[in-house]
C-alpha positions in Angstrom: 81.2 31.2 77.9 78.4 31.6 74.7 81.7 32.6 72.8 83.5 29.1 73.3 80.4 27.4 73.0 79.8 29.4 70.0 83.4 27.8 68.5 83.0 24.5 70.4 79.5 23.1 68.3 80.9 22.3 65.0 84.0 20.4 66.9 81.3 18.6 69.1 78.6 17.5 66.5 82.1 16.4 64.6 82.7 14.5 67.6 79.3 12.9 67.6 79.7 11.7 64.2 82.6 10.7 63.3 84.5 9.6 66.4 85.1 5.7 64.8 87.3 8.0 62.8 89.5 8.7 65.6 90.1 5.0 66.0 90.8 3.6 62.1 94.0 2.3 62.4 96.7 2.5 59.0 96.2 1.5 55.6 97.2 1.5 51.8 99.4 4.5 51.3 100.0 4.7 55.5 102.5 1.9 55.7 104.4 3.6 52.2 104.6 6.5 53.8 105.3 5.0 57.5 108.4 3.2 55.6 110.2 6.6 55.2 112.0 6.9 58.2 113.6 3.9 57.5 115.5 4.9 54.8 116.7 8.2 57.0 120.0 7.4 58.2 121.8 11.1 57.6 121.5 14.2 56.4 121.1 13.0 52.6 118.6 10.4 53.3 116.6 13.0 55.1 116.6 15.5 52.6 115.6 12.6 49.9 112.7 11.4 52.1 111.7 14.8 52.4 112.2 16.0 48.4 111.9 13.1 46.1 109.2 12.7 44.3 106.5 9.3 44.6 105.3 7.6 41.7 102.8 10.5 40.9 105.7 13.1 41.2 104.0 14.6 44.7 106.5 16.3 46.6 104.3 17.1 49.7 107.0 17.6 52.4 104.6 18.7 55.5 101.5 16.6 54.7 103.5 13.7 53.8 106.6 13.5 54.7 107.3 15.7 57.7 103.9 14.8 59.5 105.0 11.0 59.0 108.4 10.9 59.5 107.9 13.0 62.7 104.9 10.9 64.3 106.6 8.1 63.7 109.7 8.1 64.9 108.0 9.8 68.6 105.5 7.0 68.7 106.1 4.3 66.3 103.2 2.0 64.1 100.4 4.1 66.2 97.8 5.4 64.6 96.2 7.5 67.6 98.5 10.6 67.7 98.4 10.9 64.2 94.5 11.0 64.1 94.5 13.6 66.8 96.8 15.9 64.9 94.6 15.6 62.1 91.1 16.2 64.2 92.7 19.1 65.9 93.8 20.6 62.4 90.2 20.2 61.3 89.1 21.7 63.9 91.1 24.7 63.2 90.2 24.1 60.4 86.3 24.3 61.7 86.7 27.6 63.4 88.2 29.2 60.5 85.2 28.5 58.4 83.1 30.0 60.7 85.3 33.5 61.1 85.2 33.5 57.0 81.9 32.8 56.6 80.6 35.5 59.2 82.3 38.0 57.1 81.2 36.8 54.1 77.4 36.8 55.3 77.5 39.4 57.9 76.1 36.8 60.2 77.4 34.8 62.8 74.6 32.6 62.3 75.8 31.9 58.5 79.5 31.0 59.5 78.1 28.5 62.4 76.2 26.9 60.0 78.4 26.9 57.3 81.1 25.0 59.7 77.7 22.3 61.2 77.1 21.6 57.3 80.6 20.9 57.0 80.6 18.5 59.8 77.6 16.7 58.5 79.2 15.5 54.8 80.0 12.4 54.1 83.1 14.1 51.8 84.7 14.1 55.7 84.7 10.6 56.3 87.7 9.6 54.3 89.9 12.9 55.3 89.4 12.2 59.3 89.5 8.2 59.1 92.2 7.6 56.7 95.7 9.3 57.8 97.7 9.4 54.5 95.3 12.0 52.4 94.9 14.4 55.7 96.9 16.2 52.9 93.2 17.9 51.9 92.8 18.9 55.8 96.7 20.3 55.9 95.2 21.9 52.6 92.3 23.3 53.5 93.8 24.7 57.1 97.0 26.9 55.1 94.0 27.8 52.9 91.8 29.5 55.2 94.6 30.2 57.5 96.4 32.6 54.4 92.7 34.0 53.2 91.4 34.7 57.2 95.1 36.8 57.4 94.3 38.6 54.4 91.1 39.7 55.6 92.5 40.9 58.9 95.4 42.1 57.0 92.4 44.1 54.8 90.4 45.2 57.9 93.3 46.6 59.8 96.0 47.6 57.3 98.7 46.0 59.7 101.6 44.2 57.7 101.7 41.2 60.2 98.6 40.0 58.9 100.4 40.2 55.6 103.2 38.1 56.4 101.0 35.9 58.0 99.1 35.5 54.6 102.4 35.0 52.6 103.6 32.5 55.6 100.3 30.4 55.4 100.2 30.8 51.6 104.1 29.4 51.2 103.6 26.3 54.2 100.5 25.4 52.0 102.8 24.0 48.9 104.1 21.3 51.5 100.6 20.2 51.8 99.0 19.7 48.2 99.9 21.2 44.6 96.1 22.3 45.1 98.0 25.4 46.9 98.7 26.8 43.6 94.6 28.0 43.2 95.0 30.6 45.9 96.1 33.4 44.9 93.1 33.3 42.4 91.0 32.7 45.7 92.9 36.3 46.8 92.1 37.9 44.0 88.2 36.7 43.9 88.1 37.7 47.7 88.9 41.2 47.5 86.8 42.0 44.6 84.2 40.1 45.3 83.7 40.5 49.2 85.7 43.6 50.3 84.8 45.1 46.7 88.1 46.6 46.8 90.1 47.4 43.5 93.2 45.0 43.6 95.0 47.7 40.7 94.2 50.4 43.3 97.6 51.4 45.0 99.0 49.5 48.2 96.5 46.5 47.1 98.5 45.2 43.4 100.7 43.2 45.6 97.7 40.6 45.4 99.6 39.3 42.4 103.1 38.9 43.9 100.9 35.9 45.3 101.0 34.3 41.8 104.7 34.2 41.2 105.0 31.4 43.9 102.5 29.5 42.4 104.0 29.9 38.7 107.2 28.9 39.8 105.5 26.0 41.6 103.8 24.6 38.5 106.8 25.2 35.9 108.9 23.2 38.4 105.8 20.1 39.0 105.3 20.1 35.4 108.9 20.1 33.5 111.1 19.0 36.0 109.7 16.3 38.4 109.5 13.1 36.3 106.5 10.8 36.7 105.9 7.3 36.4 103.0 6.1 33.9 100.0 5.8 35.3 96.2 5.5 34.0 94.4 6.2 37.3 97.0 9.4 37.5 96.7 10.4 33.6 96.4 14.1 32.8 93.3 14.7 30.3 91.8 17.9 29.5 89.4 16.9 27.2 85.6 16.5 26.7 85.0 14.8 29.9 85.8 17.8 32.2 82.2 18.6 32.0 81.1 15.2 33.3 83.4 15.2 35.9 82.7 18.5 37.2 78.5 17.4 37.3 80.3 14.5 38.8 81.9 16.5 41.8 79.0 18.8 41.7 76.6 16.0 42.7 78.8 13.9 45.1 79.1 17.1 46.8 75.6 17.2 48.2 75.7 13.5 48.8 75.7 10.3 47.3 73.6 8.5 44.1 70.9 7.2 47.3 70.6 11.0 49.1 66.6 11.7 48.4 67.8 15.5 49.0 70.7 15.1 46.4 68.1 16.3 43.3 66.7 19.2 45.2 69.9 20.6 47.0 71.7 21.4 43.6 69.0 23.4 42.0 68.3 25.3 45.3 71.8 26.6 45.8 72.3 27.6 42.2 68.9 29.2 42.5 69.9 31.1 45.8 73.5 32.4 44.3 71.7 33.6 41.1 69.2 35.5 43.4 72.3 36.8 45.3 73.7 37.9 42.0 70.9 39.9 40.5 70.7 41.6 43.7 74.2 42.3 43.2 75.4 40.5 46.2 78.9 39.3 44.8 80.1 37.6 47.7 78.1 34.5 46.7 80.1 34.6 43.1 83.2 34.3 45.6 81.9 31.0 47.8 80.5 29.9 44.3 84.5 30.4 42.8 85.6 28.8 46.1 84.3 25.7 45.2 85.0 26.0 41.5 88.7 27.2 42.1 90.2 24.3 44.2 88.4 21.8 42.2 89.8 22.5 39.4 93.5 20.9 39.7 91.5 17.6 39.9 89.5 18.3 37.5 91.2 16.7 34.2 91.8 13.1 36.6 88.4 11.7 34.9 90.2 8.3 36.2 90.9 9.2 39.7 87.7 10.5 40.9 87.5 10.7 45.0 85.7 12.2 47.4 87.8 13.4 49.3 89.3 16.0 46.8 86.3 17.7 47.6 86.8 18.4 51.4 88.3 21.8 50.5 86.3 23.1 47.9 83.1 21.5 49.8 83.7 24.6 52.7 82.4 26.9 49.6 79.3 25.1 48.9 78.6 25.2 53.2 79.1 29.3 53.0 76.3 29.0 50.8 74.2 26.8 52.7 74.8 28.4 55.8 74.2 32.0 54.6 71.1 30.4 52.5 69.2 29.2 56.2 69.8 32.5 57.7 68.1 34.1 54.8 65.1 31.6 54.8 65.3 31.9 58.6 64.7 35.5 58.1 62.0 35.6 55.3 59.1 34.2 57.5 57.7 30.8 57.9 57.0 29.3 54.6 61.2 29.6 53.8 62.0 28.0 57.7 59.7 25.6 56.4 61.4 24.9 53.1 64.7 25.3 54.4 63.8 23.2 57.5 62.6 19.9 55.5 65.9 20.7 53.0 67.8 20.2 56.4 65.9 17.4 57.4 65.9 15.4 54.3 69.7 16.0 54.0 70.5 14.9 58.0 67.9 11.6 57.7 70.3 10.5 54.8 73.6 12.0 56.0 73.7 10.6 59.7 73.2 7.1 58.4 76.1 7.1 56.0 78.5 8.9 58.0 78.2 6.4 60.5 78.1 3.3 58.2 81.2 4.7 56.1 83.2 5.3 59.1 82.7 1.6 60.4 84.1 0.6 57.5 87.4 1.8 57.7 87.5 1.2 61.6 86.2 -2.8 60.7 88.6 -2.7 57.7 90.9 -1.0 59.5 91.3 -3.3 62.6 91.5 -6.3 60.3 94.9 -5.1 59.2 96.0 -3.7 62.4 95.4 -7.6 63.7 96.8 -8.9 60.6 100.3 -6.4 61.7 100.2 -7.4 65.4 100.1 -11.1 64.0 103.5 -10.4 61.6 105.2 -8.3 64.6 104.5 -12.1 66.9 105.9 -14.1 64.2 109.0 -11.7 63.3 109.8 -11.6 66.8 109.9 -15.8 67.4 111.5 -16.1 64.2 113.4 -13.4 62.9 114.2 -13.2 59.3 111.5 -15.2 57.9 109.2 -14.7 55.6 105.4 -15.0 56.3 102.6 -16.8 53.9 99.0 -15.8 55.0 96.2 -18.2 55.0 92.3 -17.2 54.8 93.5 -13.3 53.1 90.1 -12.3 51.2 89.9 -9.4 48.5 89.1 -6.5 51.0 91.9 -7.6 53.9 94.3 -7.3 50.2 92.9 -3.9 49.1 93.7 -2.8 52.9 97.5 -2.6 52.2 99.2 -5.8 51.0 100.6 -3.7 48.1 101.8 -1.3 50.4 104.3 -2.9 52.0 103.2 -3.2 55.8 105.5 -6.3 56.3 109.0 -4.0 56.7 107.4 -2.0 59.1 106.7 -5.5 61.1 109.9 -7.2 60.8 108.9 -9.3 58.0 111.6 -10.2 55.2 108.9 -11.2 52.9 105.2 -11.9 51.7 103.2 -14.2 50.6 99.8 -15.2 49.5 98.6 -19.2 50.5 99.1 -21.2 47.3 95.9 -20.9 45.1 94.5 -18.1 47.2 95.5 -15.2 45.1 92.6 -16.3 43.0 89.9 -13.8 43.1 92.4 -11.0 44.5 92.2 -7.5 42.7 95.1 -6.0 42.8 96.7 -2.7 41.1 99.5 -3.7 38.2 101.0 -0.3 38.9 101.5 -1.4 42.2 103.4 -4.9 40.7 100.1 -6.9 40.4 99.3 -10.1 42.6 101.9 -11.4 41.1 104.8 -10.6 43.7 102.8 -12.2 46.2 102.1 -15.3 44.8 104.2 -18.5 45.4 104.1 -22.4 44.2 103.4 -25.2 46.7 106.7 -26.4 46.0 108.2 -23.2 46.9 106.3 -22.4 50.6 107.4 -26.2 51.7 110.6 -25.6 51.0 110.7 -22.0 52.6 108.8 -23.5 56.0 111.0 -26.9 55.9 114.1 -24.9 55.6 112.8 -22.5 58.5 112.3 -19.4 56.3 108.8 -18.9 56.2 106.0 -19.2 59.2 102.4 -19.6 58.0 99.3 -17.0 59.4 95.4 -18.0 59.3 93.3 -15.4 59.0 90.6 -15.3 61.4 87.8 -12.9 62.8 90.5 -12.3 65.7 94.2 -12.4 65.9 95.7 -14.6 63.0 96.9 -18.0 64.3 100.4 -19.6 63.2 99.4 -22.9 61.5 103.1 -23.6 60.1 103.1 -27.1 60.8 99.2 -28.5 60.2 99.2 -26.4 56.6 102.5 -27.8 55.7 101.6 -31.4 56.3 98.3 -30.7 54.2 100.2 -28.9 51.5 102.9 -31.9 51.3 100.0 -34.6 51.2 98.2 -32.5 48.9 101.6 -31.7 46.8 102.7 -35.4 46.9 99.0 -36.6 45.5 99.2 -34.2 42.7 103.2 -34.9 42.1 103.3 -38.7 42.4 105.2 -39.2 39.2 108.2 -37.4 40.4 110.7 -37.5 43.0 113.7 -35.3 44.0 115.6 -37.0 47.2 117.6 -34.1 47.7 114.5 -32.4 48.8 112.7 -32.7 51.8 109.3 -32.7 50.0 109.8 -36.1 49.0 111.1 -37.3 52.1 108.3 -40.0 52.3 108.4 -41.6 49.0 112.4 -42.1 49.6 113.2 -45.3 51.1 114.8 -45.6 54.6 118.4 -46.5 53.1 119.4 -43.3 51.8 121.4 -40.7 53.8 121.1 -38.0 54.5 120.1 -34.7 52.3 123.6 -32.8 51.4 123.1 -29.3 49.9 120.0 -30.6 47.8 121.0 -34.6 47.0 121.7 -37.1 48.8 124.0 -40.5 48.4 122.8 -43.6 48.2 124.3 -46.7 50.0 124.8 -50.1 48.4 120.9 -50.0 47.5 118.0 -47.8 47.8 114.3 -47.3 46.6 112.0 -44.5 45.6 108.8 -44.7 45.0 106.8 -43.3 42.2 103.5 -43.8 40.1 103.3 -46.1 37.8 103.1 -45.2 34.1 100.0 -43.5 32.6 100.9 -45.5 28.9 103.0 -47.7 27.5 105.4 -45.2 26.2 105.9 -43.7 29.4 109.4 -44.2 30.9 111.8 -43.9 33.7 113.8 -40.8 33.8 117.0 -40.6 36.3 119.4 -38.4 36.7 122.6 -38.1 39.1 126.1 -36.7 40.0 129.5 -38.7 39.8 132.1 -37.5 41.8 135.9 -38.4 40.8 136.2 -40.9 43.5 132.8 -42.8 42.5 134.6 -43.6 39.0 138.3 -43.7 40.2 138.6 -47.3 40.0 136.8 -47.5 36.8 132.9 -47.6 35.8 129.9 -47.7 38.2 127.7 -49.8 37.1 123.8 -49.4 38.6 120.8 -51.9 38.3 117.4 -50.8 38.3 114.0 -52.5 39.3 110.7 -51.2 38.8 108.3 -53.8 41.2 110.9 -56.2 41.6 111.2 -56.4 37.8 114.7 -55.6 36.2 114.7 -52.8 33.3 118.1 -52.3 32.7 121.5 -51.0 34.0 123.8 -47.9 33.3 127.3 -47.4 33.5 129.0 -44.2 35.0 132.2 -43.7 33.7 132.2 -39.7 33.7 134.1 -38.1 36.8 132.7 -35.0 38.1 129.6 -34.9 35.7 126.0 -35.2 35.9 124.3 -38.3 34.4 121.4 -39.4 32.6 119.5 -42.4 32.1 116.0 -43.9 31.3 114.1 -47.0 30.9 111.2 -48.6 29.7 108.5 -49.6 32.6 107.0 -52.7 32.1 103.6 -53.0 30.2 101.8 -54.6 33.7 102.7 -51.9 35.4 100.7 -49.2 33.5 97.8 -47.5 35.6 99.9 -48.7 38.7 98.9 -46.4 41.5 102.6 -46.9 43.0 105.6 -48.7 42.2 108.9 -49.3 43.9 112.0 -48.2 41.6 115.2 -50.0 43.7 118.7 -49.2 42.7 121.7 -51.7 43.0 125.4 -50.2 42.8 128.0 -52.5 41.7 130.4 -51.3 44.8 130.4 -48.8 47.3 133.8 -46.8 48.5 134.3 -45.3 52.0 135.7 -41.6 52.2 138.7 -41.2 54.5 137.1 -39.5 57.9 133.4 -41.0 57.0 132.4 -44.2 58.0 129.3 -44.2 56.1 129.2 -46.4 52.5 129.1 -44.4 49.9 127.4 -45.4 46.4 126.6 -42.8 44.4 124.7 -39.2 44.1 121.2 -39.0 42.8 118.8 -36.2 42.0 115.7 -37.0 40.1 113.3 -39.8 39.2 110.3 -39.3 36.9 107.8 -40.9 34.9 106.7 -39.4 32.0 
């Protein structure tokens, strides 16, 4: 009983603090990944969604790929199982650091501890709330999964352990190119901790670890292309020291942590002690850290915090082991140590809990947001959907991500002028792909291509047809110098004469009327344009009569079969400043089409003013 209660406190105070994490529901890289199994149809398409390389040239076939493609296809867009594969994993995860750290420190204590202060960092909020970098979890678990068999394998001589090690070691390249640090960590280990010789016979095979790795890095390197990228650029330069001070400091807790100036200088100051007492295991949870930070390292423009959830468990061994040392050196230390503790938790708590409300808020915006596509996909499927009322954070939650295939949705858009004060990444193709003119969404939602969703505090709300009659009257009022009658944009400044609209024009009887705004100047004019099919001009020229307010301004003949005309006018001098104006055409005759009893003048496009 004390021995699972032993392993159960970590889990539970985890538990305690971080369960909103259990319920964050997809975003950003999620839906990319979620897409996969889309594009699995055979044997080739699997092995390409499980091989070929993202953007970044990541090849991560069990973090990524497998654990998605898997999850998905058992239980669909549900983020629940994959959440408590990832808990259970840290958890794993959890016990492992405790196993390690009692043999590091000798205590039991020190390993509890050194799991509890791992459960308390704020570095954990983004691994266990956010399912597409659980890659650092899957990381971290292979890591101490290969290093805990070594140990045994060390302790009992007994080659399972071994393969174990080499098992774990191998599974952990399918998680994160991080993988490639541990064989170092071997090495470190068992010189540091066992103090064994690793040249000493039966123990060199410590380097076969390495050629994994080698191979590994020579093939990530040369032969897996990348896309350019700034937030992704390589730079091993003179910033690596400020990023590693960076890393250093986020580690013990963000910029507002009141304990974040002491904590630093207290564990440096306790490993140094270790060290002149020639304790070299705390070089080892020292290296730890310093080891599987490192492939981040020269990213000075992708600095995250959760990079450091691995490395983090060698800065806990050190904090735990620390406690028990302070716990044992009378009461002034368990003083000391015990207002260290308390000054980290008053801060820690707080932002946990804050932090992990966010991505469950932000979270279940864009699961609402998804549930709202799925509706409208299934009433009217193929169309595309504009969203109303999308704000900056809803966008940085996974528009560029592509949720909308996942949903049944053909296509995306942005409201008309809403893209305005949108971030948006250009490597990702910008807010540019989701943008769209007024023109363009009435046409989509009069042709039936396009449903519009409002963004609310609650599920979105389909406002198709009250945004498209404010978009039209606002369209119309900014557009009243133009008309096109073969669009259905304009259907209320064409007259009632016309018929119908035929593949984007439409005929005019024996007369007909548009209306338009009347000329800003003088030297504005009227600009028409039409079609002439053979049979208009078969027996001989059309001519058409215009008006502009009852007033004649000219005529033009058609004499062209099969070609589009052109005409304009002047507009007469009265008429300038003319809110409206009625333009009236007159055809000479009208001819009636064998089959169609309707009269038939002649095709027209466009009228302008300008």
């Amino acid at each position: 009983m004390k021995r699972t209660a032993y392993y159960l406190c970590a889990p539970v105070v985890c538990l305690a603090l971080f369960w909103k994490g259990l319920f964050t529901w997809f975003r950003l890289d999620d839906f990319a990944f979620l897409g996969l199994a889309s594009t699995v149809h055979d044997f080739p398409s699997l092995g390409h969604a499980l091989f070929h390389p993202v953007a970044q040239g990541t090849v991560r076939v069990i973090s990524d790929r497998l654990f998605f493609l898997s999850l998905y296809t058992m239980f669909g867009v549900r983020a629940g199982p994959f959440h408590v594969v990832i808990w259970v994993l840290w958890f794993i995860a959890l016990a492992l650091i405790t196993e390690i750290g009692t043999r590091i420190t000798g205590s039991r204590a020190a390993g509890l501890l050194a799991a509890l202060l791992c459960t308390v960092s704020k570095v954990m909020v983004a691994p266990l709330a956010w399912v597409a970098i659980s890659e650092v979890i899957f990381c971290a678990v292979f890591a101490l999964a290969a290093l805990y068999s070594r140990i045994r394998w060390l302790e009992s001589g007994r080659r399972g352990w071994q393969a174990a090690e080499w098992i774990f070691y191998i599974l952990g390249f399918g998680a994160q190119e991080s993988m490639v640090m541990y064989p170092a960590v071997a090495v470190v280990y068992t010189m540091a901790v066992t103090r064994k010789n690793v040249l000493a016979k039966g123990r060199r095979g410590v380097f076969a670890l390495f050629i994994p790795a080698a191979i590994f890095t020579a093939i990530h390197a040369f032969l897996i292309p990348r896309l350019p990228s700034e937030i992704y650029r390589v730079a091993i330069d003179t910033r690596l020291p400020d990023t590693l001070s960076m890393y250093l400091r986020m580690a013990v807790g963000p910029e507002h942590y009141a304990s974040r100036k002491i904590l630093l200088p207290v564990l440096a100051s306790f490993v140094i002690w270790r060290l002149w007492r020639r304790d070299w295991a705390a070089l080892f949870c020292g290296a730890w850290f310093l080891l599987w930070l490192a492939p981040v390292l020269p990213l000075p423009n992708h600095i995250s915090e959760y990079y450091l959830a691995t490395p983090l468990i060698g800065l806990a061994w050190l904090g735990g082991w620390g406690l028990v040392v302070a716990w044992r050196a009378g009461w002034t230390a368990r003083t000391a140590a015990a207002v260290l503790v308390t000054l980290y938790l008053a801060n820690a708590v707080p932002a946990i809990g804050e932090e992990t409300a966010w991505y469950l808020n932000g979270s279940s915006r864009m699961r609402l947001l998804f549930r709202g596509m799925q509706e409208a996909a299934r009433r009217y499927p193929g169309t595309a959907v504009i969203f109303k009322g999308v704000d900056n954070d809803l966008f940085q939650t996974g528009f560029q991500d592509n949720p909308y295939r996942l949903a049944g949705v053909s296509k995306a858009f942005l409201a008309p002028g809403s893209e305005n004060g949108i971030v948006a990444r250009e490597d990702l193709g910008g807010v540019k792909r989701f943008t769209i003119s007024t023109e363009d969404a009435l046409r989509l939602i009069e042709s039936a291509q396009a449903r519009v969703l409002e963004i609310t505090a609650g599920p979105p709300h389909d406002v198709t047809e009250s945004f498209e009659t404010v978009m039209r009257a606002e369209f119309l009022a900014k557009h009243r110098e133009f008309v096109d009658v073969g669009q259905p944009l304009y259907v209320s400044r064409v007259g009632p004469s016309w018929h119908k609209i035929e593949n984007g024009y439409r005929w005019m009887p024996k007369s007909a009327t548009v209306q338009l705004a009347g000329p800003s100047s003088a030297s504005e004019r009227l600009y028409v344009s039409g079609y002439a099919p053979a049979n208009v001009v078969a027996s001989g020229p059309l001519t058409l009569r215009f008006h502009a307010a009852g007033q004649d301004i000219g005529s033009f003949a058609v004499s062209r079969p099969d070609r589009k005309f052109e005409c304009d006018f002047a507009i007469p001098a009265k008429l300038v400043g003319e809110y409206a104006i009625e333009i009236s055409i007159e055809a000479a005759r009208t001819f009636r089409p064998r089959g169609d009893d309707r009269e038939l003048g002649i095709i027209f496009g466009t009228f302008g003013v300008h």
